[in-house]
C-alpha positions as CSV (number, residue, x, y, z in Angstrom):
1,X,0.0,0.0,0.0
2,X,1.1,3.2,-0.9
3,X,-1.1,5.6,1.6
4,X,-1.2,5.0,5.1
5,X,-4.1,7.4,6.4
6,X,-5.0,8.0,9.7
7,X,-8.6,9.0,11.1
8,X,-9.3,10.2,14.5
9,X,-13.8,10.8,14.0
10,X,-15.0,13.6,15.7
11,X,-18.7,14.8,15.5
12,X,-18.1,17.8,13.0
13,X,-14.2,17.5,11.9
14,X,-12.0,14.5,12.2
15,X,-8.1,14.3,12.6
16,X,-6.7,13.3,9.3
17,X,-2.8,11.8,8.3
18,X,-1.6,11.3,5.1
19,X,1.7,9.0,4.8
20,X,3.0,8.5,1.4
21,X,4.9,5.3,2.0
22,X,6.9,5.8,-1.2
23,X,7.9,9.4,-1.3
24,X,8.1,9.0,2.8
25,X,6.2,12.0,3.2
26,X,3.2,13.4,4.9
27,X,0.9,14.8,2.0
28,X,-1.8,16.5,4.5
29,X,-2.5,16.3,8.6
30,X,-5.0,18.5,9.5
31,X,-8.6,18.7,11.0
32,X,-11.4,18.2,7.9
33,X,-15.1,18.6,7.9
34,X,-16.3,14.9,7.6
35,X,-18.5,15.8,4.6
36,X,-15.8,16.6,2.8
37,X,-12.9,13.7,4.5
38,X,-13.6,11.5,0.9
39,X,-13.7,14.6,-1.6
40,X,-10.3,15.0,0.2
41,X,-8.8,11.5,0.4
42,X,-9.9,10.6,-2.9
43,X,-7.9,13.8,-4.5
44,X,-5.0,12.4,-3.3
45,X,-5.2,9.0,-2.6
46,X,-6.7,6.5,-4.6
47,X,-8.9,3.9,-2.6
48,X,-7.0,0.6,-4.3
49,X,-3.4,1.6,-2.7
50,X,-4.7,3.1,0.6
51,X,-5.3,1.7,3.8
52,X,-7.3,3.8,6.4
53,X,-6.4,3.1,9.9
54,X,-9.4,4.4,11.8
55,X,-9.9,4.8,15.8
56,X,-13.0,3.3,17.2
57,X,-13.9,4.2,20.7
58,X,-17.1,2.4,20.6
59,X,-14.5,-0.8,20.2
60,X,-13.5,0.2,24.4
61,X,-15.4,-1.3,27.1
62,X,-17.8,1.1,28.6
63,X,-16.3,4.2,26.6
64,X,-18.9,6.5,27.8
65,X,-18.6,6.0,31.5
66,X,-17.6,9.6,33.1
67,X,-17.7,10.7,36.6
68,X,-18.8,14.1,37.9
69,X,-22.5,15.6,38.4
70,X,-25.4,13.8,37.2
71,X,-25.7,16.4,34.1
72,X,-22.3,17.2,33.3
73,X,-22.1,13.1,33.3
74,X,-24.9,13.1,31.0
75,X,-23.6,15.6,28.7
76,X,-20.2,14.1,28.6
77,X,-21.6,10.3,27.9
78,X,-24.0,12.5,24.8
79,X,-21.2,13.8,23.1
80,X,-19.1,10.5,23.3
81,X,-22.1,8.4,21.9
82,X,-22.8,11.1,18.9
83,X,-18.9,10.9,18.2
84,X,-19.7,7.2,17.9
85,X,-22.3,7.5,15.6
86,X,-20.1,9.8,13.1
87,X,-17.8,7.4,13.5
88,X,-19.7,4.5,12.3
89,X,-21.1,6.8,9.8
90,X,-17.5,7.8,8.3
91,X,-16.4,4.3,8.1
92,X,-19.8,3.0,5.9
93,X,-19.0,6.0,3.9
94,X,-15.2,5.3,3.0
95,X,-16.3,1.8,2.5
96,X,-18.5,2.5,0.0
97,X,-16.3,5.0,-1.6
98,X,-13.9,1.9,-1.8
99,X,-11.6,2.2,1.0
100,X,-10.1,-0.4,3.1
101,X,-11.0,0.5,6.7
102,X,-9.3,-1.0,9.8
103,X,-10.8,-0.5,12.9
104,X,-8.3,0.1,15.6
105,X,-9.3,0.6,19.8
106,X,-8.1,3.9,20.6
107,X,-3.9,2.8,21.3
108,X,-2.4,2.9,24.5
109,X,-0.5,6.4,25.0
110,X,1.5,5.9,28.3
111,X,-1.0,6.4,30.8
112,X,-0.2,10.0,31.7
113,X,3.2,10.2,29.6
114,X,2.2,11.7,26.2
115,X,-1.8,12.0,27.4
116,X,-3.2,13.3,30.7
117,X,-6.5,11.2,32.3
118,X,-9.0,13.7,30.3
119,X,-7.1,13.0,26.7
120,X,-5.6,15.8,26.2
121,X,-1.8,15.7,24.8
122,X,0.7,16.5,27.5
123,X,4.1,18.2,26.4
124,X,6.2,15.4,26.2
125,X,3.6,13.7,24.3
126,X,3.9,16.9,21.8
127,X,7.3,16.7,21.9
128,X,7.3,12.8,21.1
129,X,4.7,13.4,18.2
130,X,7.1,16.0,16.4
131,X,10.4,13.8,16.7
132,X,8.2,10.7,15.3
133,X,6.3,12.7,12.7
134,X,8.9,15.6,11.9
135,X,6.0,17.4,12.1
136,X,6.3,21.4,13.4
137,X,3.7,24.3,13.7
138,X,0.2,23.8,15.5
139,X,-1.7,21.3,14.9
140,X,-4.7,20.1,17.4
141,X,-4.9,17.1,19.6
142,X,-7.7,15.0,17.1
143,X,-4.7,15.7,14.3
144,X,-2.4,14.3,16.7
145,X,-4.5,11.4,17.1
146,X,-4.5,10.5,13.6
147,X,-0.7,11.2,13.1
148,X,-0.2,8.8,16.1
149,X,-2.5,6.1,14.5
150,X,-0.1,6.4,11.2
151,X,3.3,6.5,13.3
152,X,1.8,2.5,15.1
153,X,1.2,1.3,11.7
154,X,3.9,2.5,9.3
């Protein structure tokens, strides 16, 4: 396979990698509106050399557990079931588009090294995303994600 892509699936944008495996080079890693994420991949990447490494959080036991107050609890286990369901979504339509879609459980990312308790990238796990990716300038955490996802695989 020539493209190695990386999906983290949000509910509006998802973080998206590009690896060309030939050139050994990223071609995009950014955040894209998931009505537009197979406009995109199929510009550059065509479906027959690609594979599409995609995290599933619905694939974790009890995923939307969350402590706190009965309503923030509530709001937080909302939001993680609708990013589910674009989720599931996103992978029928790269399917049918013709992609190859792995489902992968949300990796392991050093419990509290290079991601604190709530998700969020600590600075060391910055740090450790640049020197792996070579990748510089601002980028968010879901783009992270999906360069991460690339970086287990390639």
């Amino acid at each position: 396979m020539t493209f190695l892509i990386g999906i983290d699936p949000d509910l509006h944008k998802s973080g998206v990698a590009v690896w060309n495996s030939e050139l050994k080079s990223w071609l995009i890693h950014k955040s894209i509106p998931n009505e537009d994420i197979i406009e995109v991949l199929i510009g550059i990447c065509p479906p027959e050399s690609s594979k599409i490494y995609l995290e599933a959080g619905w694939l974790n036991k009890k995923s939307n557990f969350r402590g706190g107050n009965y309503r923030v609890a509530q709001a937080k286990a909302r939001n993680v079931g609708e990013n589910h369901a674009a989720g599931k979504m996103l992978v029928k339509m790269l399917e049918k588009a013709g992609y190859k879609v792995f489902l992968v459980q949300p990796l392991s990312k050093g419990k509290g090294l290079l991601k604190t308790k709530e998700g969020r990238w600590t600075e060391p796990g910055k740090k450790y995303i640049i020197e792996k990716s070579g990748i510089v300038g601002a980028i968010n955490d879901d783009v992270r994600d999906s360069i991460y996802l690339v970086e287990w695989f390639k």
